[in-house]
C-alpha positions as CSV (number, residue, x, y, z in Angstrom):
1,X,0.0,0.0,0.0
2,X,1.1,3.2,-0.8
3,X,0.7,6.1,1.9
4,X,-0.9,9.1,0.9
5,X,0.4,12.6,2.6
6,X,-1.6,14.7,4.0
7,X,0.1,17.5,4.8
8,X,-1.1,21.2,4.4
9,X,0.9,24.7,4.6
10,X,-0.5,27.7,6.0
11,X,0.7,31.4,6.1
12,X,0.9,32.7,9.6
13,X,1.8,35.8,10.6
14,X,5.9,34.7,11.8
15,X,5.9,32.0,9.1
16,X,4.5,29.4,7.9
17,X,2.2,25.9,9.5
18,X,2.6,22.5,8.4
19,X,-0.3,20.4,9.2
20,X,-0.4,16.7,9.0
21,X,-3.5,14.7,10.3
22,X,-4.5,11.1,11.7
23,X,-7.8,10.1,12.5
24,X,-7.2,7.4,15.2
25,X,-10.2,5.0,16.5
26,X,-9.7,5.3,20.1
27,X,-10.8,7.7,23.1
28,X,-8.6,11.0,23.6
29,X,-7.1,9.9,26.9
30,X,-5.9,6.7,24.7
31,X,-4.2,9.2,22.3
32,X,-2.9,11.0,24.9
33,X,-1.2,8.6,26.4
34,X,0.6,7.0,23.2
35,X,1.8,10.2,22.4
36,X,3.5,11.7,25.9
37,X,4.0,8.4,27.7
38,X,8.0,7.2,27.1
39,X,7.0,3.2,27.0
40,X,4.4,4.2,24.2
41,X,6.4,6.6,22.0
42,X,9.1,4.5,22.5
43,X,7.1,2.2,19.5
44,X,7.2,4.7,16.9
45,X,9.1,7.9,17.8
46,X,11.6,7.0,20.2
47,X,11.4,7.0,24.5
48,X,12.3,9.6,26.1
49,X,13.5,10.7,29.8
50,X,13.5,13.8,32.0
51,X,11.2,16.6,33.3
52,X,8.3,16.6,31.7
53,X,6.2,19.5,32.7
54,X,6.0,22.8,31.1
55,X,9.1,24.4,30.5
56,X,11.2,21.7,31.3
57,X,13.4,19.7,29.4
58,X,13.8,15.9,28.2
59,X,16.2,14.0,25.8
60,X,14.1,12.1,23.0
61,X,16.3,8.6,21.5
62,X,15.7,9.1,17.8
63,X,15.1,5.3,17.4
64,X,14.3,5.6,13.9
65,X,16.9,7.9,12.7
66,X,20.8,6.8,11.6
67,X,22.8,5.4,14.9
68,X,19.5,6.5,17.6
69,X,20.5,9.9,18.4
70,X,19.6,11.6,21.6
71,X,18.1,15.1,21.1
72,X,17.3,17.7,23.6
73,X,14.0,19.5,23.8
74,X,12.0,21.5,25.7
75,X,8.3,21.7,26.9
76,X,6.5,24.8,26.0
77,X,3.2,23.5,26.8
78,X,1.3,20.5,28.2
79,X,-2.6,20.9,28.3
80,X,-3.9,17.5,29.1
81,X,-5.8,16.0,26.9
82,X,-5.7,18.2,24.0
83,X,-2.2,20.0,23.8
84,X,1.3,19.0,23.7
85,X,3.7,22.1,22.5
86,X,7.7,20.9,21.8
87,X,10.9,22.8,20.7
88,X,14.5,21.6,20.1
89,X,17.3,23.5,18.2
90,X,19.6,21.0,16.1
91,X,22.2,21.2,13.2
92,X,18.8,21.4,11.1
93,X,17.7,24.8,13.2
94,X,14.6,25.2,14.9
95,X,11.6,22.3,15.6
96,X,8.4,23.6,17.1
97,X,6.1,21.5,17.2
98,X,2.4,21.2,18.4
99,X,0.4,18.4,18.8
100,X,-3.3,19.1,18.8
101,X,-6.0,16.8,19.8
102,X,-9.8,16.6,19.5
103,X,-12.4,13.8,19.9
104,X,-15.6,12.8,18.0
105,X,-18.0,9.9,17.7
106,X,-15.4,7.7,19.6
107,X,-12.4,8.7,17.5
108,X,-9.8,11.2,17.9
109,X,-7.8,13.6,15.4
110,X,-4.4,14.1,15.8
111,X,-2.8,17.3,14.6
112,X,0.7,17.4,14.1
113,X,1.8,21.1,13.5
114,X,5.8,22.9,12.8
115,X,5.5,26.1,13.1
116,X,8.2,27.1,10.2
117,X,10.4,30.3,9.9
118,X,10.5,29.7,6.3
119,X,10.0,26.8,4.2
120,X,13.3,25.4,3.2
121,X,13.4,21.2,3.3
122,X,9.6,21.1,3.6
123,X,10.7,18.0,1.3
124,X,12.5,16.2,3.8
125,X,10.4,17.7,6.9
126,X,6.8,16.7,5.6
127,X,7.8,12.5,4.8
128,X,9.3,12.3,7.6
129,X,6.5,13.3,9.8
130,X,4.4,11.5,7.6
131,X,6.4,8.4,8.3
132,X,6.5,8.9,12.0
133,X,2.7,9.3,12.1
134,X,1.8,6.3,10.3
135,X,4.4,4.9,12.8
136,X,1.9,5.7,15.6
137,X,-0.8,4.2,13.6
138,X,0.3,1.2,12.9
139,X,2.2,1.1,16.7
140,X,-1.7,1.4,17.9
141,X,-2.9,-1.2,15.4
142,X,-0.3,-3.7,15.9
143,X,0.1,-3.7,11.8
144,X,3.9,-4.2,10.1
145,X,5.7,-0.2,10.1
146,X,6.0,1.4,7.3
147,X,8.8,1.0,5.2
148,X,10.5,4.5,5.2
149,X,11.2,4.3,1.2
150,X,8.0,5.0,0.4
151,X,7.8,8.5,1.9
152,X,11.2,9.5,1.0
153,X,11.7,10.3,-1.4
154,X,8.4,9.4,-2.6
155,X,6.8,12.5,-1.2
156,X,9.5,15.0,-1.6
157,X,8.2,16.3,-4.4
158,X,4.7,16.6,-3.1
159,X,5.8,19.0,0.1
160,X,8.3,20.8,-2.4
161,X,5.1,21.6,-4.5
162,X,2.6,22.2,-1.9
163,X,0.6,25.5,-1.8
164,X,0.8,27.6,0.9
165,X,-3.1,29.0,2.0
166,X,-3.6,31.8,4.6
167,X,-4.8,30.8,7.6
């Protein structure tokens, strides 16, 4: 099966959004949990240690990255169930990233959103999330991973090509 991106850009005032979406069968709280607690990430993004309330600071293991690096962040927010607001500063530049939440008829959408400065690699940046979010899916589902060769470069040219709209 070949994945299908779903990634969006939007214009914001300091730059620029990249949404990505998953619709996952399963109560908020469930979500919740697979997404801040370090045994669950640890199945498709990587565990993590250290302080984990707002403005503190924890080291994520890249699993699924070249030799599992370690990579600092920092908590900007935490809003139980709904909220989960991350920056880091690598040899890449700046990550801030949100997590947004909401539930409906049982099921729960995940946002994934970088906040951008400028839009440079969006054809690395958007299959990779891609990949990491059908990660989760299929860490929930208990179904094979993904191979990572069919987002990149399979995507790249998608996110290099997609619109920007005004939010």
């Amino acid at each position: 099966m070949t994945p299908t991106p779903t990634g969006r850009l939007f214009r914001t005032g300091d730059g620029s959004d990249l949404v990505l979406t998953r619709t996952l069968r399963a109560p908020i709280d469930d979500v919740w949990a697979g997404v801040t607690e370090s045994e669950r990430t640890a199945r498709w993004f990587g565990p993590w240690e250290g302080d984990a309330a707002p403005g503190g600071s924890i080291k994520v293991q890249m699993v699924h990255e070249d030799q599992a690096p370690w990579m600092d962040m920092r908590i900007d927010a935490c809003e139980p169930p709904r909220r989960l607001a991350l920056s880091a500063t690598d040899e890449h530049g700046n990550w801030r990233i949100e997590l947004l939440l909401s539930e409906a008829g049982g099921s729960t959408l995940l946002q994934l959103v970088q906040h951008l400065e400028n839009e440079d690699g969006l054809g690395e940046i958007g299959p990779g999330w891609e990949y990491y979010l059908d990660m989760l899916v299929a860490a929930r589902e208990g179904s094979p991973k993904p191979d990572f060769d069919a987002y990149y470069p399979a995507m790249k040219a998608y996110f290099d090509q997609l619109p920007t709209r005004v939010s």
